[in-house]
Backbone as a chain_set.jsonl record, in Angstrom:
{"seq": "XXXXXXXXXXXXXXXXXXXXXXXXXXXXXXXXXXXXXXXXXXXXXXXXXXXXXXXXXXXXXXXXXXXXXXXXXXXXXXXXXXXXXXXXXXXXXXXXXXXXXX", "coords": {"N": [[-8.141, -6.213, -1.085], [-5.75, -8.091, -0.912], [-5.944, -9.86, -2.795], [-5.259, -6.883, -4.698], [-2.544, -7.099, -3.292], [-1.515, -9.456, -4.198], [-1.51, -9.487, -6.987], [-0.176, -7.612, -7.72], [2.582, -8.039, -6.136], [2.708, -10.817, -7.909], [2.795, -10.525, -10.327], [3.303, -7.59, -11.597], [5.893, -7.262, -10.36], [8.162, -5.665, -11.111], [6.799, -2.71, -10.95], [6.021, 0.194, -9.163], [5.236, -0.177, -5.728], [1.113, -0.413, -5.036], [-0.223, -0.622, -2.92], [0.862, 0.749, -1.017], [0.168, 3.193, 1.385], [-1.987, 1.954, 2.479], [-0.786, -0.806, 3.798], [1.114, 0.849, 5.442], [-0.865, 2.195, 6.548], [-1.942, 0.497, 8.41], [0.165, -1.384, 9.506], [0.54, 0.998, 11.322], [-1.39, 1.026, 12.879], [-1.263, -1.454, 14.353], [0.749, -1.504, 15.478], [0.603, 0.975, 17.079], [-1.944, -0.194, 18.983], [-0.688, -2.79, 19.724], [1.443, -1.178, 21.756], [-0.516, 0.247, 23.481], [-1.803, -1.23, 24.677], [0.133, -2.709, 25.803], [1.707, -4.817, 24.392], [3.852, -4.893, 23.243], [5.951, -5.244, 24.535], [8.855, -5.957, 24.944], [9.626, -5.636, 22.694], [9.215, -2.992, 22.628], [10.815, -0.051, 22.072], [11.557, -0.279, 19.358], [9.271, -0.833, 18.335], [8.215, 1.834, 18.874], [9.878, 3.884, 17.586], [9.157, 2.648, 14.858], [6.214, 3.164, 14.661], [6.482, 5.972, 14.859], [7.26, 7.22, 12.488], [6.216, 6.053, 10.477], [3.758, 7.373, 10.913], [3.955, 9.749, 10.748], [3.994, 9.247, 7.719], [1.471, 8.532, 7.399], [-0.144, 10.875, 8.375], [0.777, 12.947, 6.365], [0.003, 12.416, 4.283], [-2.669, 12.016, 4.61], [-3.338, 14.403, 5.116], [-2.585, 15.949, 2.125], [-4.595, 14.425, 0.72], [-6.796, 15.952, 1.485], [-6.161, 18.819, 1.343], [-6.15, 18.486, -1.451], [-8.989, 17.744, -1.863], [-9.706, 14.893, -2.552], [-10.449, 13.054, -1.435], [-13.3, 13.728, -0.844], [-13.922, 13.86, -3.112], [-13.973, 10.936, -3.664], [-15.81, 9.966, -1.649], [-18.567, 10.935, -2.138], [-18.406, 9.823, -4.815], [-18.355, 7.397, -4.677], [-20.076, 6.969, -2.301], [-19.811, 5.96, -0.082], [-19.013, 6.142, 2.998], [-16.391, 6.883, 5.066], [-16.36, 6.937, 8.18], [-18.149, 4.633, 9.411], [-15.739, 2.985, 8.929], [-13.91, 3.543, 10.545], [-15.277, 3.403, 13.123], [-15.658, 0.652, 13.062], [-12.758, -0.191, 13.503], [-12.112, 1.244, 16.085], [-13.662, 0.093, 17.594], [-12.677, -2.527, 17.609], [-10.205, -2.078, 18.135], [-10.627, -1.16, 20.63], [-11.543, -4.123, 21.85], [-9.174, -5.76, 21.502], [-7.78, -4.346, 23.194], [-9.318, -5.056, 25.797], [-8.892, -7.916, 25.711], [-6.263, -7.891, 26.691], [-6.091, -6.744, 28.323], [-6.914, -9.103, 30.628]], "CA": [[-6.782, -5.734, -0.929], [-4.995, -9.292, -0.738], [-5.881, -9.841, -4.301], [-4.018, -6.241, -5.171], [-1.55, -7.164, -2.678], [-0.691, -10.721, -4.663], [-1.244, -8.99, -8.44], [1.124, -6.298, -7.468], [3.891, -9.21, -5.96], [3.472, -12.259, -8.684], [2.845, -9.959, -11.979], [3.59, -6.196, -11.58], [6.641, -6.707, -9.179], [8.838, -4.356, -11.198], [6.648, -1.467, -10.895], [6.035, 0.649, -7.223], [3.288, -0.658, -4.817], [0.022, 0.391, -5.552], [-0.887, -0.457, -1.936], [1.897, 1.664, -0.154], [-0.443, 3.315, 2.255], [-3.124, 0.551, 3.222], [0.484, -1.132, 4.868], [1.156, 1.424, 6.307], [-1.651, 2.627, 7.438], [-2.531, -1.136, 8.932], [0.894, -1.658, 10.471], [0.676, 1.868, 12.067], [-2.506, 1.039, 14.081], [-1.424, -2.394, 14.917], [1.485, -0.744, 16.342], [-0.536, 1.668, 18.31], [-3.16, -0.745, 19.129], [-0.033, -3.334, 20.861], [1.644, -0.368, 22.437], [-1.227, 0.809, 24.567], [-1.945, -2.96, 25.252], [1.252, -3.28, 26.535], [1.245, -6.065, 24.37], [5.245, -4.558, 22.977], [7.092, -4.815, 25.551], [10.06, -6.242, 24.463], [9.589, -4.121, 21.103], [8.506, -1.235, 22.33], [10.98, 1.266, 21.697], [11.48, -0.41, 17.796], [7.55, -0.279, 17.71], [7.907, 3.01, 18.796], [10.282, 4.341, 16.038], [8.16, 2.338, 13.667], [5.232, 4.092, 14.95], [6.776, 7.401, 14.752], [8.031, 7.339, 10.838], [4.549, 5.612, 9.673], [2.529, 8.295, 11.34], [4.211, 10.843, 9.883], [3.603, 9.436, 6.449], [0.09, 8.751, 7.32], [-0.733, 12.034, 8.514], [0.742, 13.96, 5.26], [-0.945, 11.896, 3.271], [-3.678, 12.298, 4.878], [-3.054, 15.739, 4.908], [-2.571, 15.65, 0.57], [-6.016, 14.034, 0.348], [-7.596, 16.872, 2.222], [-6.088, 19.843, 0.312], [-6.706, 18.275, -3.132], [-10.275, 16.997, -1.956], [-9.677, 13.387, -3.315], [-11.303, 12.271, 0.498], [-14.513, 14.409, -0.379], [-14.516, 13.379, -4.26], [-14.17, 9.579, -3.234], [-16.704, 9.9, -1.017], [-19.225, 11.368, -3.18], [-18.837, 9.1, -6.479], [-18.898, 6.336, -4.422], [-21.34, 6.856, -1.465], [-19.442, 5.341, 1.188], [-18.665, 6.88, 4.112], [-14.927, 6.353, 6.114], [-17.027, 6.504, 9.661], [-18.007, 3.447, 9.531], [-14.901, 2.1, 8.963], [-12.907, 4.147, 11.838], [-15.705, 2.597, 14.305], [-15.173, -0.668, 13.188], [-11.221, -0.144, 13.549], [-12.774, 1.069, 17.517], [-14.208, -1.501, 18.104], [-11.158, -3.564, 17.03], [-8.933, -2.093, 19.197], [-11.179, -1.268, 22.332], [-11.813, -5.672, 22.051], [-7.734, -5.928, 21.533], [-7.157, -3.859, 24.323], [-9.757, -5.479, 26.949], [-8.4, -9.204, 25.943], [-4.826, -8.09, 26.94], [-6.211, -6.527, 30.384], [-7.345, -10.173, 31.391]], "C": [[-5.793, -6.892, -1.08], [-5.133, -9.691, -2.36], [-5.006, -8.741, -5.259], [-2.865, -6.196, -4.928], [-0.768, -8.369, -3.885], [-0.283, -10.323, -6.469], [-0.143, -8.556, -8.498], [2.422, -7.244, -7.714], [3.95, -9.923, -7.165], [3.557, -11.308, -10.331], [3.183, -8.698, -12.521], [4.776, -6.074, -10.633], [7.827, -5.757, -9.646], [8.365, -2.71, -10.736], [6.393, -0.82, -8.818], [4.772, -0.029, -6.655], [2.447, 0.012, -4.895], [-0.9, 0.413, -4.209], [-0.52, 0.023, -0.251], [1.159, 2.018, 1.284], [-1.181, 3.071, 3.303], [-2.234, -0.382, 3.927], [0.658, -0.883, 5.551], [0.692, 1.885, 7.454], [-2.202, 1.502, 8.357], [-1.228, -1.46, 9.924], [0.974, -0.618, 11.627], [-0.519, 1.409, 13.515], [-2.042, -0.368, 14.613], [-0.119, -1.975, 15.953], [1.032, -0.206, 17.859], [-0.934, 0.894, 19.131], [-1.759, -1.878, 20.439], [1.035, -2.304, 21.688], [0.842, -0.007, 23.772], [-2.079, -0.463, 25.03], [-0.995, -3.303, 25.977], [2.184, -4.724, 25.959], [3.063, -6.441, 23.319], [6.219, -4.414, 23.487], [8.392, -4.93, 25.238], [10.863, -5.063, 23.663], [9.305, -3.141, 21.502], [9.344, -0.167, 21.716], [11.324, 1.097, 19.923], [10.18, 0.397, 17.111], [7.508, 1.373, 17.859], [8.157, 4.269, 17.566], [9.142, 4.061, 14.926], [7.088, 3.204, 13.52], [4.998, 5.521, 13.948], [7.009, 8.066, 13.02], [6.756, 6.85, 10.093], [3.79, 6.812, 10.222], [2.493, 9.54, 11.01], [3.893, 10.87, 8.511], [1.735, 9.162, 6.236], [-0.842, 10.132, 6.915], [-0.267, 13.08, 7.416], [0.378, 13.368, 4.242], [-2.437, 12.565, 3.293], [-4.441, 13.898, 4.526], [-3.046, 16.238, 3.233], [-4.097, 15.763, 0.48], [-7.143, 15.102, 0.703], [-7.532, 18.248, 1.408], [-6.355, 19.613, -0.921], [-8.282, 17.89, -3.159], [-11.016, 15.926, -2.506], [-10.851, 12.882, -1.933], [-12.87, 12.162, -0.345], [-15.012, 13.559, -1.804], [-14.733, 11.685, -4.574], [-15.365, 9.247, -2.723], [-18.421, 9.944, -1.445], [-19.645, 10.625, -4.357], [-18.863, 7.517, -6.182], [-20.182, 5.701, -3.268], [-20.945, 6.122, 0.001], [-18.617, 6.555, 2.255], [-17.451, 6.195, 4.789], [-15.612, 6.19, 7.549], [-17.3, 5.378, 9.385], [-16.449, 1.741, 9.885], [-13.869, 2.207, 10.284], [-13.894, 3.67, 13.344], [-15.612, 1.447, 14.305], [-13.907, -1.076, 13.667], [-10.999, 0.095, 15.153], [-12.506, 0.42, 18.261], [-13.32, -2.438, 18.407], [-10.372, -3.735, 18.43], [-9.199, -1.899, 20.311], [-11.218, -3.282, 23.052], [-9.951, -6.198, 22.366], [-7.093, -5.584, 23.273], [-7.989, -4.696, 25.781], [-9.185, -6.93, 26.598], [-7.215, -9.279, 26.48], [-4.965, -7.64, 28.155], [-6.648, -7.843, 30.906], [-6.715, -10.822, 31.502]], "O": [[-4.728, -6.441, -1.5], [-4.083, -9.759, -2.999], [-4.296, -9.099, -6.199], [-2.024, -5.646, -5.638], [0.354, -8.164, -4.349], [0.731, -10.658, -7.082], [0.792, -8.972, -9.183], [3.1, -7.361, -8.734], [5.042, -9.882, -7.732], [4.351, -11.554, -11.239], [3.361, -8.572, -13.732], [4.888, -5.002, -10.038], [8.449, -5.113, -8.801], [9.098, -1.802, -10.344], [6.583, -1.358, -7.727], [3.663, -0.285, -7.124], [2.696, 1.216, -4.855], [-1.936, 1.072, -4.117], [-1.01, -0.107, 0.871], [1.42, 1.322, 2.265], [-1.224, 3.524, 4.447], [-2.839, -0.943, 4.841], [0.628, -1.57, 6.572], [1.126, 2.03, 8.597], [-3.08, 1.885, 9.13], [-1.49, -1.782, 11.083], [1.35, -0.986, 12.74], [-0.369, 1.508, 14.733], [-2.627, -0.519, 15.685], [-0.18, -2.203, 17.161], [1.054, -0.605, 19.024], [-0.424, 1.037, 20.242], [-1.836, -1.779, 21.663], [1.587, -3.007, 22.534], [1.359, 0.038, 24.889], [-3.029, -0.363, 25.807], [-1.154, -4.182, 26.824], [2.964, -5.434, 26.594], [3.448, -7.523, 22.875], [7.198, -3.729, 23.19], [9.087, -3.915, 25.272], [11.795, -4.263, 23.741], [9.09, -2.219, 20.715], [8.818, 0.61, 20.92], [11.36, 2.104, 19.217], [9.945, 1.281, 16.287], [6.869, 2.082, 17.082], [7.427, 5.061, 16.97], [8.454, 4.878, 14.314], [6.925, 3.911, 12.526], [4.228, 5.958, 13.093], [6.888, 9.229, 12.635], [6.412, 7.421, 9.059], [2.914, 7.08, 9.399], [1.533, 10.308, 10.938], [3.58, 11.909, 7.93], [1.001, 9.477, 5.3], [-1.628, 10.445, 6.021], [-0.873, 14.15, 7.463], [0.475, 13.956, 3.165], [-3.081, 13.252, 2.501], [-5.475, 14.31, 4.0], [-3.765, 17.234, 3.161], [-4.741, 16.787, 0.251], [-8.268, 15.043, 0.207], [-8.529, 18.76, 0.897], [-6.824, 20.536, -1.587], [-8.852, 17.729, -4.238], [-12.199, 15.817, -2.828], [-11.982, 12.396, -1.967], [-13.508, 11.125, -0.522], [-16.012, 12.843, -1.854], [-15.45, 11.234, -5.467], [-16.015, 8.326, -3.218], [-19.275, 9.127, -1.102], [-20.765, 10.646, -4.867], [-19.203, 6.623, -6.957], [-20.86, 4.675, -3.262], [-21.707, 5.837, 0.925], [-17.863, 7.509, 2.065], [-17.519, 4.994, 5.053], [-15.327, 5.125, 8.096], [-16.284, 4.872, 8.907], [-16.267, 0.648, 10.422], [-13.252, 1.305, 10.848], [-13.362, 3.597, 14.452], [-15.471, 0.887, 15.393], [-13.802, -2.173, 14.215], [-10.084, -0.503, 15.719], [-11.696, 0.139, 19.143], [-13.29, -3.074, 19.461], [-10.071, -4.605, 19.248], [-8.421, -2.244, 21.2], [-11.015, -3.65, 24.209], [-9.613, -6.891, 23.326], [-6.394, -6.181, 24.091], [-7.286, -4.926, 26.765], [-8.849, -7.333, 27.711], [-6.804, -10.384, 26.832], [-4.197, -7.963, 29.061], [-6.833, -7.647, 32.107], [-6.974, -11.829, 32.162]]}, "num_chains": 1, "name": "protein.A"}
């Protein structure tokens, strides 16, 4: 992703981001993730907006991918499974959240 992230910026920066979502969807949980850490205090009610306006475009995305069955046909022609990745993301944030209770 940091490689489509830098293509995109130094050689394609006229055209739209090609990694719109994977932003989004990355600042939304880190959001989340220092919210219920506590770890926003200051920010919180920014983070919260922020939150609120990313999660909406998450979830009708998300929502897109589901009625057209891009999810299922991804899944399929490449063999990878998203579980994996949503327990790793868990994991993440269960470790996030117990370093900020200590």
């Amino acid at each position: 992703m940091a490689l489509q992230n830098a293509l995109q910026r130094v050689h394609l920066a006229s055209l739209p981001p090609t990694t719109l979502m994977t932003g989004s969807t990355t600042q939304a949980t880190i959001d989340a993730v220092d919210l219920l850490a506590g770890t926003a205090a200051g920010d919180a009610p920014a983070v919260r907006t922020r939150l609120s306006r990313m999660a909406m475009s998450v979830l009708l995305f998300a929502a897109r991918l589901r009625r057209e069955g891009a999810a299922v046909l991804a899944r399929r022609v490449s063999g990878v499974s998203p579980i994996p990745v949503v327990i790793v993301g868990a994991v993440a944030a269960a470790m996030r959240l117990d370093e900020t209770a200590q």
